[in-house]
Backbone as numpy.savetxt, mean C-alpha at the origin, in Angstrom:
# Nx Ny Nz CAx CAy CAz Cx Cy Cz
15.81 -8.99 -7.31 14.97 -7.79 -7.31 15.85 -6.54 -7.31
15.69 -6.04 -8.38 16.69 -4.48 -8.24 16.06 -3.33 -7.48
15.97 -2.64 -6.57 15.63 -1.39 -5.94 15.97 0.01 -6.72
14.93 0.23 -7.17 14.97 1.63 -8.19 15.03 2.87 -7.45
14.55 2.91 -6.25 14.36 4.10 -5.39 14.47 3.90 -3.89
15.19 4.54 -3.68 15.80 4.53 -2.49 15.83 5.67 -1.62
15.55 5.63 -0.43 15.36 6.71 0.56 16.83 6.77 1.27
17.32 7.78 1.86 18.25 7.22 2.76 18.64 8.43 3.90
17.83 8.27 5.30 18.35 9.05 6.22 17.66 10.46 5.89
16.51 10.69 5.40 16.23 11.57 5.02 15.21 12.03 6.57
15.48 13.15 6.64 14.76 14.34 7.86 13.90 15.22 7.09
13.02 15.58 8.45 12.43 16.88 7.37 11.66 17.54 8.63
11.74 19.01 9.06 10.88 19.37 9.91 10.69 20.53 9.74
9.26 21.59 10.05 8.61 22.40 9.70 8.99 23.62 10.67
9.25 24.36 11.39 9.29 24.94 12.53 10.49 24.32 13.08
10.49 24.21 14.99 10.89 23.61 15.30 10.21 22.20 15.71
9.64 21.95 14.88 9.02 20.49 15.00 9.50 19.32 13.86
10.15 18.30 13.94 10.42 17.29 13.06 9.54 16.31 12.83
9.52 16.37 11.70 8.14 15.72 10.89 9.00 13.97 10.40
10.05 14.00 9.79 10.33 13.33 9.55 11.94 12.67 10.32
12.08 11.32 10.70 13.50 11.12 11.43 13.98 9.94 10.66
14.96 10.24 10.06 15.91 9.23 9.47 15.31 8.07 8.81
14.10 8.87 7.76 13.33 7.72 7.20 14.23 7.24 6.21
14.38 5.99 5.88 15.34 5.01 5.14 14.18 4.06 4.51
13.75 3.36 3.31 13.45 2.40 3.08 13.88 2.36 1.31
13.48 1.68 0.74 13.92 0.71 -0.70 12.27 1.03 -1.56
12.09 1.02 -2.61 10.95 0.67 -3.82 11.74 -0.49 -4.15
11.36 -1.13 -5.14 12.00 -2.25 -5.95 11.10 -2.21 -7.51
11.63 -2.26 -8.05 11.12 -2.25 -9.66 10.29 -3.61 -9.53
8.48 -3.07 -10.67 7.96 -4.39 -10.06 7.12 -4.87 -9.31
7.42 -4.25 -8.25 6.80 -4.42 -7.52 5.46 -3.17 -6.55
4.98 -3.78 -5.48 3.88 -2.93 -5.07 4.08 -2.60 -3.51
4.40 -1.31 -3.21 4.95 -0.96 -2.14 3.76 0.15 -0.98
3.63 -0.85 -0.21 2.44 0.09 0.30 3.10 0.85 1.67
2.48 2.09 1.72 3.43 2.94 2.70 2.10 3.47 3.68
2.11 2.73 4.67 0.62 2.97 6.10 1.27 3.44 6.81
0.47 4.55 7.69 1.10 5.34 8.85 -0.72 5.85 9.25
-0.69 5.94 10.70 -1.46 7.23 11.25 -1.42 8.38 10.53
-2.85 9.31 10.49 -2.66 10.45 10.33 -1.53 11.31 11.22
-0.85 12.09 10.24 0.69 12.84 10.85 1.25 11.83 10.96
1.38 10.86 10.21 2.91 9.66 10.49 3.86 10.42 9.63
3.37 11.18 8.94 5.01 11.44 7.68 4.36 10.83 6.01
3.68 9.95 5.98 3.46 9.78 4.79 3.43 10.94 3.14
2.87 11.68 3.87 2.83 13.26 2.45 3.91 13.51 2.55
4.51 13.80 3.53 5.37 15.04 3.76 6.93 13.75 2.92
6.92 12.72 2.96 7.86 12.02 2.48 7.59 12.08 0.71
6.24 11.55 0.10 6.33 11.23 -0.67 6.25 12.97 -1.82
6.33 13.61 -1.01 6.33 15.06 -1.37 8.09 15.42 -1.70
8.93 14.94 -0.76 10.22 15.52 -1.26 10.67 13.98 -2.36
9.93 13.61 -2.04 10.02 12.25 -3.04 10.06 12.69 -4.89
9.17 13.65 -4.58 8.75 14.46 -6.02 9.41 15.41 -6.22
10.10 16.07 -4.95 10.40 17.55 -5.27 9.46 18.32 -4.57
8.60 18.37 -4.49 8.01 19.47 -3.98 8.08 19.79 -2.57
8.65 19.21 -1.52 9.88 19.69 -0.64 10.77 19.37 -0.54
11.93 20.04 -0.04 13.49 19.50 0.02 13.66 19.04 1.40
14.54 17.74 1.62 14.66 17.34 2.82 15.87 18.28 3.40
15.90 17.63 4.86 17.11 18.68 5.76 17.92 18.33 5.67
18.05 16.74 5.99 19.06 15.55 5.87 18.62 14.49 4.72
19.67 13.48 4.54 19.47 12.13 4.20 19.61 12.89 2.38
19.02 11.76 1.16 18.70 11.54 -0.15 18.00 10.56 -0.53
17.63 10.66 -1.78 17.00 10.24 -2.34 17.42 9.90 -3.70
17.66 8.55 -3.95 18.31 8.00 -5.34 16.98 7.52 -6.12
17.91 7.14 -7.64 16.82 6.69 -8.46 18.08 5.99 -8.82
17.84 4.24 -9.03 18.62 3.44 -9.90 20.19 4.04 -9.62
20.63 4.63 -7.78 21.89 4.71 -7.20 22.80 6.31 -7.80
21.96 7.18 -8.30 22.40 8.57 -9.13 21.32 9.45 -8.31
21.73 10.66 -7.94 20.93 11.61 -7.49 19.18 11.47 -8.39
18.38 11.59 -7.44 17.52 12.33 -8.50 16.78 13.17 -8.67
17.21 13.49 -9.92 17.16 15.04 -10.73 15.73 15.54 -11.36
15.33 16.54 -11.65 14.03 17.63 -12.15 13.53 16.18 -13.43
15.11 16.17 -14.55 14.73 15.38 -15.01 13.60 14.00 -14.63
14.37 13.26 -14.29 13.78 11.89 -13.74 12.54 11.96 -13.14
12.34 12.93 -12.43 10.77 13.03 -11.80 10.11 13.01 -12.56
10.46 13.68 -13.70 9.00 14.33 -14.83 8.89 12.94 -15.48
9.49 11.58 -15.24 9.45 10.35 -15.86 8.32 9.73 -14.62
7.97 10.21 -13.87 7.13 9.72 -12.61 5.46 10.23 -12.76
4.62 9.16 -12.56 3.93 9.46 -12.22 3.21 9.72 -10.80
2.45 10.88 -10.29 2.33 11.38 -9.08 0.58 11.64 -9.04
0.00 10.70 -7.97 -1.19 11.49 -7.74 -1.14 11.47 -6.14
-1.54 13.12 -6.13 -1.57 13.89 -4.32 -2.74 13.45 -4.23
-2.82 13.41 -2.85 -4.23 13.09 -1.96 -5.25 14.21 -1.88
-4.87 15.58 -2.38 -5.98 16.52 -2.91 -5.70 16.64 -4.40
-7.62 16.55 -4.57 -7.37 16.73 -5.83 -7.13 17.88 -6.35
-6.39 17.73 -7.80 -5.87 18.83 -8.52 -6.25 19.57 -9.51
-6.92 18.64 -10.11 -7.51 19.12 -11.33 -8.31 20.27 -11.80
-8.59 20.62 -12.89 -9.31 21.66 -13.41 -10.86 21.27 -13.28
-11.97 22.28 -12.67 -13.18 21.08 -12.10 -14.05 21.84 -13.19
-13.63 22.90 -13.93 -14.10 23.42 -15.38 -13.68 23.32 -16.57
-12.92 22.18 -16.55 -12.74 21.09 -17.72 -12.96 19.86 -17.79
-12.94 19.40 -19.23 -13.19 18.28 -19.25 -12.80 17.28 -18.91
-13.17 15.65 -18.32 -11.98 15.08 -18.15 -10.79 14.66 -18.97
-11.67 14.40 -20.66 -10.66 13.95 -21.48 -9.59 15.50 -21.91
-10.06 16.46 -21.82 -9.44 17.53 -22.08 -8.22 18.16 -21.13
-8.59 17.72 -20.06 -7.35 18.34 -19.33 -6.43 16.44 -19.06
-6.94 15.80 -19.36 -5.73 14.48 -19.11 -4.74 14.62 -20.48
-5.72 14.82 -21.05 -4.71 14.64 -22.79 -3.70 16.11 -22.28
-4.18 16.86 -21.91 -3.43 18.05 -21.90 -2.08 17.75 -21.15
-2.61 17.25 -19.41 -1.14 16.78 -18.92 -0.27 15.77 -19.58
-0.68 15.14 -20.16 -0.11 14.00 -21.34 0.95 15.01 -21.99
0.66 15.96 -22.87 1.40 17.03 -23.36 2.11 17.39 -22.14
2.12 18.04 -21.10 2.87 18.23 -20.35 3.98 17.55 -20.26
4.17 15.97 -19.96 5.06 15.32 -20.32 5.74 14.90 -21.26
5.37 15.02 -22.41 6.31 15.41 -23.50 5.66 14.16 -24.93
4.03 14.11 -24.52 3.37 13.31 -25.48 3.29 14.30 -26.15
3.08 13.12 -27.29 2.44 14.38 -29.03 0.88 14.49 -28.39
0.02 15.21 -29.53 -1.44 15.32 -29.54 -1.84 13.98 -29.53
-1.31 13.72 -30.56 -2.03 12.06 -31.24 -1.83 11.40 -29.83
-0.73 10.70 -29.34 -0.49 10.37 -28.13 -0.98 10.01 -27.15
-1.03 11.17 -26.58 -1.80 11.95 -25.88 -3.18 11.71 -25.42
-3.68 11.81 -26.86 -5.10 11.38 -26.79 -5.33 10.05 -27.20
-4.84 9.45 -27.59 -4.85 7.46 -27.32 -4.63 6.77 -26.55
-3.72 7.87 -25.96 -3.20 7.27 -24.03 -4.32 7.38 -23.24
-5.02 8.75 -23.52 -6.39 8.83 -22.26 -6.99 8.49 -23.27
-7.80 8.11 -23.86 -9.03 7.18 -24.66 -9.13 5.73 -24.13
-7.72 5.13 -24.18 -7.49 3.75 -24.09 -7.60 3.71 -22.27
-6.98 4.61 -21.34 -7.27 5.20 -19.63 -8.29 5.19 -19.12
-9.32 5.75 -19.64 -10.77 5.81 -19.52 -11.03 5.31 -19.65
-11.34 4.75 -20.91 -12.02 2.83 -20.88 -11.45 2.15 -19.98
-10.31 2.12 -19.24 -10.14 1.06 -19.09 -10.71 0.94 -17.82
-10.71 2.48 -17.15 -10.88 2.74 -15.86 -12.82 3.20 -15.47
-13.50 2.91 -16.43 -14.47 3.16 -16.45 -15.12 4.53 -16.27
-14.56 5.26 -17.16 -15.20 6.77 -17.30 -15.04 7.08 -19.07
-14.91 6.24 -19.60 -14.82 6.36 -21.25 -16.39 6.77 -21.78
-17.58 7.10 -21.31 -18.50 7.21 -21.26 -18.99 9.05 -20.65
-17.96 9.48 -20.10 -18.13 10.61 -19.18 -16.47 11.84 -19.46
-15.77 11.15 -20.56 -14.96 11.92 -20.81 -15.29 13.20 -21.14
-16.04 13.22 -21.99 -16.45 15.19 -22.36 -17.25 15.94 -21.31
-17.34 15.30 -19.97 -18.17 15.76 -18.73 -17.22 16.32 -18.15
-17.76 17.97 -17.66 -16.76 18.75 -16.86 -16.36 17.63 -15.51
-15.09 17.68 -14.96 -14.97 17.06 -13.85 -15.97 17.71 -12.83
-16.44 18.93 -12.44 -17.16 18.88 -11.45 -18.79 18.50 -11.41
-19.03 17.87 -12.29 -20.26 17.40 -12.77 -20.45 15.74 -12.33
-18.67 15.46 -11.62 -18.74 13.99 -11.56 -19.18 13.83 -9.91
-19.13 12.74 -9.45 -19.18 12.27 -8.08 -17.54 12.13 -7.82
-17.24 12.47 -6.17 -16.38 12.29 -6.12 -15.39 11.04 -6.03
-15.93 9.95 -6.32 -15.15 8.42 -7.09 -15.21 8.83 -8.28
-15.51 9.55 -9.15 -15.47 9.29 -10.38 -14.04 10.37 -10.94
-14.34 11.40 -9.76 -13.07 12.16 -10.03 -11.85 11.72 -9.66
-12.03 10.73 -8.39 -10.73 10.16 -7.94 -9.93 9.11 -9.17
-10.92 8.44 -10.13 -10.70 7.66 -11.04 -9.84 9.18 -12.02
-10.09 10.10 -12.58 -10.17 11.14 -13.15 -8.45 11.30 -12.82
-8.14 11.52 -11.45 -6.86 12.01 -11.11 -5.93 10.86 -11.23
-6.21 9.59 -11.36 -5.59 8.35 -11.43 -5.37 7.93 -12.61
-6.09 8.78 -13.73 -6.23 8.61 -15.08 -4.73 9.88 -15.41
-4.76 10.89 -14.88 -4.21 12.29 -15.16 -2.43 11.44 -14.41
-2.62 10.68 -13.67 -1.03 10.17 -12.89 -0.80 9.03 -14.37
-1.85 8.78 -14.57 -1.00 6.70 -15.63 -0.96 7.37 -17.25
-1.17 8.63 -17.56 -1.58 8.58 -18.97 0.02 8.53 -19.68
0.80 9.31 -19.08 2.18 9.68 -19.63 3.18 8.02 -19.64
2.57 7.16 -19.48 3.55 5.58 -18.74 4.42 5.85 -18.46
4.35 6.41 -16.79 5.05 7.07 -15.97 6.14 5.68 -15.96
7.52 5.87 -15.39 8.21 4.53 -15.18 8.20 4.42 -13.65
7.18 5.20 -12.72 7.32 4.52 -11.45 6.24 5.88 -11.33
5.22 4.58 -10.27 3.96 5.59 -9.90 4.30 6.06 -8.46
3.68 7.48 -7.75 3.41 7.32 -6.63 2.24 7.93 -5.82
1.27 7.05 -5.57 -0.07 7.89 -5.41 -0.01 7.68 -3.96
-0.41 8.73 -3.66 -1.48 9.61 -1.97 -2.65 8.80 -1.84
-3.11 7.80 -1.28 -4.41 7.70 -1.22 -5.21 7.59 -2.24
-4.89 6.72 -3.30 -5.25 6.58 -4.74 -6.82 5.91 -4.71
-7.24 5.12 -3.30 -8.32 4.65 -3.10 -9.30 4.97 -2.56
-9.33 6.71 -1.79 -10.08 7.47 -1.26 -11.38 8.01 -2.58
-12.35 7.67 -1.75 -13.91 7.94 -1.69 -14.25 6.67 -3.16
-13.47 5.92 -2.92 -13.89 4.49 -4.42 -14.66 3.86 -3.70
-15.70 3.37 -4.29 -16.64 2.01 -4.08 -15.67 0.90 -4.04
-16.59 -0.53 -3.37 -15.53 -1.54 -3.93 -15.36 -2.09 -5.13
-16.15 -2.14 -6.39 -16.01 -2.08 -7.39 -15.23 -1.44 -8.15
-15.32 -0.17 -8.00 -13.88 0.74 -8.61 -12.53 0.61 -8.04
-12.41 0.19 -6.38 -11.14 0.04 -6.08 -10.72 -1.30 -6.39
-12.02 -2.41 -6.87 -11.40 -3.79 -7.84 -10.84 -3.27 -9.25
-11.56 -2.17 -10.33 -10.85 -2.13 -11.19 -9.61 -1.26 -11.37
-9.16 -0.13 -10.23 -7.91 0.91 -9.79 -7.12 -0.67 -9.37
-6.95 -1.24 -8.78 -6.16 -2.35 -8.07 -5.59 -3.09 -9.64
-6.74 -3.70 -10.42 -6.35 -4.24 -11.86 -5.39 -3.44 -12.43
-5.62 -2.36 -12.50 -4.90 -1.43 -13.28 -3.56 -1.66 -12.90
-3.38 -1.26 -11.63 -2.29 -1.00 -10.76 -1.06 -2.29 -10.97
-1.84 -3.62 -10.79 -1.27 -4.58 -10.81 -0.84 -4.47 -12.37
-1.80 -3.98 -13.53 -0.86 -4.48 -14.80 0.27 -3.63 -14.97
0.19 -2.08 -14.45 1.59 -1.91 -14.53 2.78 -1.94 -13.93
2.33 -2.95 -12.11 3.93 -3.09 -11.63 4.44 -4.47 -12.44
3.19 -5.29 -12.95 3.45 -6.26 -13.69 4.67 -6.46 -15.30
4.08 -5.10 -15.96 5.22 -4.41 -16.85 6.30 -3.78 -15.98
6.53 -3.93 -15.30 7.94 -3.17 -14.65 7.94 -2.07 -13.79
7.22 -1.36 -13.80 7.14 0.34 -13.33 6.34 -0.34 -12.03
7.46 0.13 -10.48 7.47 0.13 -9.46 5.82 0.99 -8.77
5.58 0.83 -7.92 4.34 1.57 -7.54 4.70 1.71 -5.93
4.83 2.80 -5.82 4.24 3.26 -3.90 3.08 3.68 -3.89
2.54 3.28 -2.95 1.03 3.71 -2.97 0.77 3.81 -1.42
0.34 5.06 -0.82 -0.34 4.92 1.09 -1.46 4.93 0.84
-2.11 4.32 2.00 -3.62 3.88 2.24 -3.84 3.95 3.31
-5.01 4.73 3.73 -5.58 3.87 4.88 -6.17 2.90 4.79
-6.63 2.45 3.62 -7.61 0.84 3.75 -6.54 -0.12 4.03
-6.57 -0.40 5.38 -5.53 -1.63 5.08 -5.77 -3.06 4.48
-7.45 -3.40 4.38 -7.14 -4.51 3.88 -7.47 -4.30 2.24
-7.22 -3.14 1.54 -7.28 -2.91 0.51 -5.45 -3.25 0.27
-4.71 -2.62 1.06 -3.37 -2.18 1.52 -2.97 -3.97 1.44
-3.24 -4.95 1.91 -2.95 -5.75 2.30 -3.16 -7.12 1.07
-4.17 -6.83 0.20 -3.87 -7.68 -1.12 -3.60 -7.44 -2.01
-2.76 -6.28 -2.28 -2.12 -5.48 -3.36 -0.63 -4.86 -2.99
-0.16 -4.67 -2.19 1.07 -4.94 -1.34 1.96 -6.11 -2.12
3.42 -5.97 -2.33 3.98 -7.01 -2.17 5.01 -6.99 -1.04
4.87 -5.34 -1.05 6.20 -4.55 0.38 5.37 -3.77 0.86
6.17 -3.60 2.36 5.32 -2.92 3.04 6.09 -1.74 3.57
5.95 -0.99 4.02 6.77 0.38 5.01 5.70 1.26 5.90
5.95 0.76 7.29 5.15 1.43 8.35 5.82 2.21 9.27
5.18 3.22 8.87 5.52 4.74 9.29 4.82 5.30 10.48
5.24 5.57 11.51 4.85 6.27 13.25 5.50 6.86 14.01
4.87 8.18 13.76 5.70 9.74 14.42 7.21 9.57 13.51
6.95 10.12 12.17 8.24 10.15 11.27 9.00 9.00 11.34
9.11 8.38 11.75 10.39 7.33 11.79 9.50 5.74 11.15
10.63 5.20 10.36 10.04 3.84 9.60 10.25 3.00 10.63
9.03 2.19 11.14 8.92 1.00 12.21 9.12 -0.38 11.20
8.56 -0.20 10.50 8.93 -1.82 9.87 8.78 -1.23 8.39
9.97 -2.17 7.88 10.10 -2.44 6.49 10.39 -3.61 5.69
10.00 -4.06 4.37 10.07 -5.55 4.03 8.96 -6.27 3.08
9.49 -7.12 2.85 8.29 -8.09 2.35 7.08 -8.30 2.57
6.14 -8.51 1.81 4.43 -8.28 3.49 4.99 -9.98 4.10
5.49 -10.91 3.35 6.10 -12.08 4.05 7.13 -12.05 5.36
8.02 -11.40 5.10 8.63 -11.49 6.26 8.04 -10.42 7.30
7.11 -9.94 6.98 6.94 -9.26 8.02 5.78 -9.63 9.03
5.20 -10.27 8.23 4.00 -11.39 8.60 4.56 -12.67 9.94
6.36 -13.12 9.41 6.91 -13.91 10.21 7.71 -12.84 11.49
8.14 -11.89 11.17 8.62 -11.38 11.85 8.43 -10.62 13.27
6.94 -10.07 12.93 6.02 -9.11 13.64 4.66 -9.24 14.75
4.83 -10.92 14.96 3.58 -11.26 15.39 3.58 -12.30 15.79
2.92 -12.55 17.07 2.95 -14.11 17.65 2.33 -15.53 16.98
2.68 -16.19 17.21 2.65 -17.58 15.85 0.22 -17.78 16.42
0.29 -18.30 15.43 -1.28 -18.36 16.00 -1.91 -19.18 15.09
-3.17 -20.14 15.36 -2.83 -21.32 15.21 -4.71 -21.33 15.42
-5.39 -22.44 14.47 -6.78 -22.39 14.86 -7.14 -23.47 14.57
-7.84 -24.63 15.99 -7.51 -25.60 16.08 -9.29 -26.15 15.73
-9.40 -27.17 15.08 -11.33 -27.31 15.41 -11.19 -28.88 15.75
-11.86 -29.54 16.56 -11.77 -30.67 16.83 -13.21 -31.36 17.17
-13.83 -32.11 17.51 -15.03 -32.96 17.60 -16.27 -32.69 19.13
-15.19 -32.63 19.97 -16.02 -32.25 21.06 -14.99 -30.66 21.57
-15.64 -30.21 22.87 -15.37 -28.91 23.49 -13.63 -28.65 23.59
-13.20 -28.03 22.94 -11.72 -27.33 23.22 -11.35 -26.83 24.37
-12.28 -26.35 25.07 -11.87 -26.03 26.50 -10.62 -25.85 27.22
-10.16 -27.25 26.49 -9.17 -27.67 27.65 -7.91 -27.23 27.03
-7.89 -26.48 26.25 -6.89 -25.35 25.13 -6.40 -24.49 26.60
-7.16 -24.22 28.16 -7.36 -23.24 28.97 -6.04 -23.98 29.31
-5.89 -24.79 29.86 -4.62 -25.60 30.66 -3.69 -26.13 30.31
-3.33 -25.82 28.46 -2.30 -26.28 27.76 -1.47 -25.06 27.75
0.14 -25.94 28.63 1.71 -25.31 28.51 1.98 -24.03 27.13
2.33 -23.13 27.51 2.41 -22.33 26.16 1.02 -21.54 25.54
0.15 -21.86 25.67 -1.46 -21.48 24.96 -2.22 -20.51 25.51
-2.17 -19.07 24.70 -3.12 -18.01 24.87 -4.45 -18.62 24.53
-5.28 -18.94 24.78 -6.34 -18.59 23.95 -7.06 -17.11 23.32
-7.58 -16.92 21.93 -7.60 -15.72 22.00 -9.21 -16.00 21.51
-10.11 -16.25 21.08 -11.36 -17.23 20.81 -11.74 -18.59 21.10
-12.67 -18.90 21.81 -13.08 -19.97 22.14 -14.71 -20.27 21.43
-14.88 -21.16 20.71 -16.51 -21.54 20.50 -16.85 -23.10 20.58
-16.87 -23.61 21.30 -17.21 -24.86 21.37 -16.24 -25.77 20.81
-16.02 -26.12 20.04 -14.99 -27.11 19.45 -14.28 -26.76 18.30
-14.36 -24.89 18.15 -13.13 -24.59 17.16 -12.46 -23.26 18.93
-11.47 -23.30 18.09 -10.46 -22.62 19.19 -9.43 -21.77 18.55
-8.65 -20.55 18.41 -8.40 -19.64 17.88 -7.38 -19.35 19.69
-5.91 -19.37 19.05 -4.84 -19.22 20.25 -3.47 -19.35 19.47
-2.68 -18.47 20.56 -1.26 -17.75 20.52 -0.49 -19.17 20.63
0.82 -19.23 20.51 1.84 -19.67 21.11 2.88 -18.85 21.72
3.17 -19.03 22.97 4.76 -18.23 23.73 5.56 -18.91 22.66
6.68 -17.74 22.98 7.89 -17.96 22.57 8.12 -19.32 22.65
9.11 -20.60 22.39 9.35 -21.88 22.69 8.59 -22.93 22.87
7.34 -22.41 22.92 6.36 -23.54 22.86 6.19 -24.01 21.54
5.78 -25.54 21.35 5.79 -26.58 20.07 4.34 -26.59 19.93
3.97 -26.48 18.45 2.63 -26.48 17.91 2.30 -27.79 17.75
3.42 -28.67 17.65 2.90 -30.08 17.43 2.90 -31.01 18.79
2.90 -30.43 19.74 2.29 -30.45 21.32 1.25 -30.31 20.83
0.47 -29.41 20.70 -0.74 -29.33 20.99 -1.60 -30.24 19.94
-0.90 -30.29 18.81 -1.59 -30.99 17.85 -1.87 -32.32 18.81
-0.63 -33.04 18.89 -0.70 -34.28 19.69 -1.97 -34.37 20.97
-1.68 -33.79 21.79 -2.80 -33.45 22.81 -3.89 -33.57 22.21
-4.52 -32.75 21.38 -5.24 -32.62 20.51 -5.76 -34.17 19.93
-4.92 -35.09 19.50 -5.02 -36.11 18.59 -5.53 -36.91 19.32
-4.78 -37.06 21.14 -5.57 -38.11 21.89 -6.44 -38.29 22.53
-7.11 -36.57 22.39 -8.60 -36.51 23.07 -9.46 -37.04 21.72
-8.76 -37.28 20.34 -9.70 -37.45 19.75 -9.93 -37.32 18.33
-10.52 -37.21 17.52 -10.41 -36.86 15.73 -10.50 -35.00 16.07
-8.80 -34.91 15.08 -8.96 -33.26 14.82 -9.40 -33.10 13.53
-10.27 -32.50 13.04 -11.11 -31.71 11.99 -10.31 -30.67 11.37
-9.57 -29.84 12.14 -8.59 -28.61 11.64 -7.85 -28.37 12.60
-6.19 -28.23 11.81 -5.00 -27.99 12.63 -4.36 -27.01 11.60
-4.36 -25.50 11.73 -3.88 -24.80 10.60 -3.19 -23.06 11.51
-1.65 -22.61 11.03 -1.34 -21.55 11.14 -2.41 -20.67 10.68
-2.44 -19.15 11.56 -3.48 -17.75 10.75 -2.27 -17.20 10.40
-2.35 -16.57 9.15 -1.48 -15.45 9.10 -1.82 -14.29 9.19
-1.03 -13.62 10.37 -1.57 -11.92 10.72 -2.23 -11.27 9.76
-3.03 -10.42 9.95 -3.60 -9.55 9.47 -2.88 -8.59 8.68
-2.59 -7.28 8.02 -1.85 -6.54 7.94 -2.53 -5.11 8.93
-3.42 -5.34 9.51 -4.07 -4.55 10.39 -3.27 -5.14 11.50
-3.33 -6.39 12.39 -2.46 -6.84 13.19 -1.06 -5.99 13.43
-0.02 -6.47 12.32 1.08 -6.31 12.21 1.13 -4.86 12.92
0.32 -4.05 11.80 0.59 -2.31 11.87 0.19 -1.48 13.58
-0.69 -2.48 14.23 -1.07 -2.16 15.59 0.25 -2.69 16.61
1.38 -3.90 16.07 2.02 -3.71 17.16 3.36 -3.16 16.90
3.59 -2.93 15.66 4.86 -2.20 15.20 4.58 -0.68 15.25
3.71 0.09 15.27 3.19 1.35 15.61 2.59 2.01 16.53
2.74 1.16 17.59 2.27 1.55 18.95 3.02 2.03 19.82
C-alpha cells in the first residue's frame, strides 16, 4: 500500500488556544479513510490546512513525500461541510463551470457533470436553480461540484449530512468506485455506522490530538475487549460464575460477555460443551461506535 498523503506533527491554534497537537496520520492511495472526532475534535480545522486554506504552526504536509504545493491541491477534490455553491444557479451550470475552473474544456466539462448527475441521481433536476432543491439534493449537488474534475484524491467534510439512506447508498457507490480506480478518499462523519462500512482506515481525533490510527482491522483487535456470544440449549446463567467472564447481556440461553485479559475462550466453550449441546460459539467484532467511545474518552 503506498501512502500518498501524509500528515506530520502538524499544530494549529487560534488565539491562545490550540486547536490542533501534533496531529500525524497516513491516506494511502485506494483506499477509504474515515476521520471521526467530537464536535471541536480538529476535524475542519485539519482538513482545511490540508487544502490550504489554513497554514499550520508546526508539523507538514506531503503528497507522494514532496511538499505540497498550490499546484497539487488544484488536482484535489474538496467538499466543505458548508455549502458553497451558487443557490441562483443552476446545478448543471455552475458544476460544469467549476469543471472549467480546473482546467476542463467546455466539452469536458459538461460530459463530466451529465455523466455525475446521472449517476448521482439529480440528472433530472440539473437545469433547477440549486435553491429550489431540498437540502439532500443539494448535498448530492456539492458532491457532484467535488468528483466532476477526477480529482486524484477526494476530501469531503461530512459528505453524508442531511442524505436519506438511499442517497447515502448511492454517495457510498460512488465513493467506493473511485477509491476503487485509485484516487484515495478522506472522508469525516458523524454517522458512524455509515463511517464504519465504507472505511478501510480509520483516524480518531479528541481535543486535537490523533487517539487511534490504522486499519478499521487492527483497530478492531487492538482497541477493545475480546467478546464472545455464546447460545446454548438451556439457561446460561451460569456464564455469572465463570473464571474470566463479564457478562454484558443475558437472555435465557443466548449470553453476550467480555473476556479479562488471559482468560481462554475455549474454557468456556468447553464448560459450555458439558452442560450440554452449544447452538452458537462465535467472536463480536466491536462496533466502530465501540472502539471510538474508548479511545476518545
Amino acid at each position: 500500500m503506498t501512502t500518498v498523503l501524509r500528515l506530520d506533527g502538524v499544530d494549529r491554534s487560534f488565539g491562545d488556544r490550540q486547536v490542533l497537537k501534533n496531529v500525524s496520520f497516513d491516506v494511502v492511495a485506494g483506499r477509504m479513510t474515515g476521520f471521526v472526532g467530537g464536535n471541536g475534535a480538529g476535524k475542519t480545522t485539519t482538513m482545511r490546512i490540508v487544502l490550504g486554506v489554513l497554514a499550520a504552526d508546526a508539523g507538514r504536509v506531503t503528497w507522494r513525500d514532496a511538499p505540497l504545493t498550490r499546484q497539487v491541491r488544484g488536482r484535489f477534490g474538496y467538499m466543505p461541510e458548508e455549502r458553497g455553491l451558487y443557490p441562483k444557479m443552476s446545478v448543471r451550470e455552475q458544476v460544469v463551470y467549476l469543471g472549467r475552473l480546473h482546467g476542463l474544456t467546455a466539452e469536458a466539462a459538461r460530459r463530466s457533470t451529465d455523466a455525475l448527475l446521472e449517476r448521482i441521481g439529480l440528472g433530472e433536476r440539473g437545469d433547477d436553480l440549486l435553491e429550489t432543491l431540498s437540502l439532500g439534493n443539494q448535498q448530492r449537488a456539492q458532491i457532484a461540484a467535488a468528483l466532476v474534475h477526477d480529482p486524484e484524491v477526494l476530501v469531503l467534510d461530512e459528505p453524508f449530512s442531511g442524505l436519506d439512506p438511499m442517497a447515502v447508498d448511492t454517495i457510498v457507490a460512488v465513493l467506493r468506485e473511485r477509491a476503487a480506480a485509485g484516487a484515495p478518499v478522506l472522508f469525516s462523519s458523524h454517522q458512524l455506522d455509515v463511517v464504519e462500512r465504507l472505511c478501510d482506515d480509520l483516524v480518531i481525533i479528541a481535543g486535537g490530538s490523533i487517539r487511534a490510527a490504522g486499519s478499521r482491522e487492527r483497530l478492531r483487535a487492538a482497541y477493545t475487549t475480546p467478546r464472545y456470544e455464546l447460545v446454548v440449549e438451556t439457561d446460561a446463567g451460569w456464564l455469572r460464575d465463570q473464571p474470566g467472564v463479564t457478562l454484558v447481556d443475558l437472555d435465557g440461553a443466548r449470553a453476550v460477555f467480555d473476556l479479562a485479559p488471559g482468560a481462554d475462550e475455549q474454557v468456556v466453550l468447553r464448560t459450555a460443551l458439558d452442560r450440554g449441546p452449544v447452538r452458537a460459539f462465535r467472536p463480536i467484532a466491536p462496533s466502530l461506535a465501540e472502539i471510538f467511545r474508548e479511545v476518545a474518552k
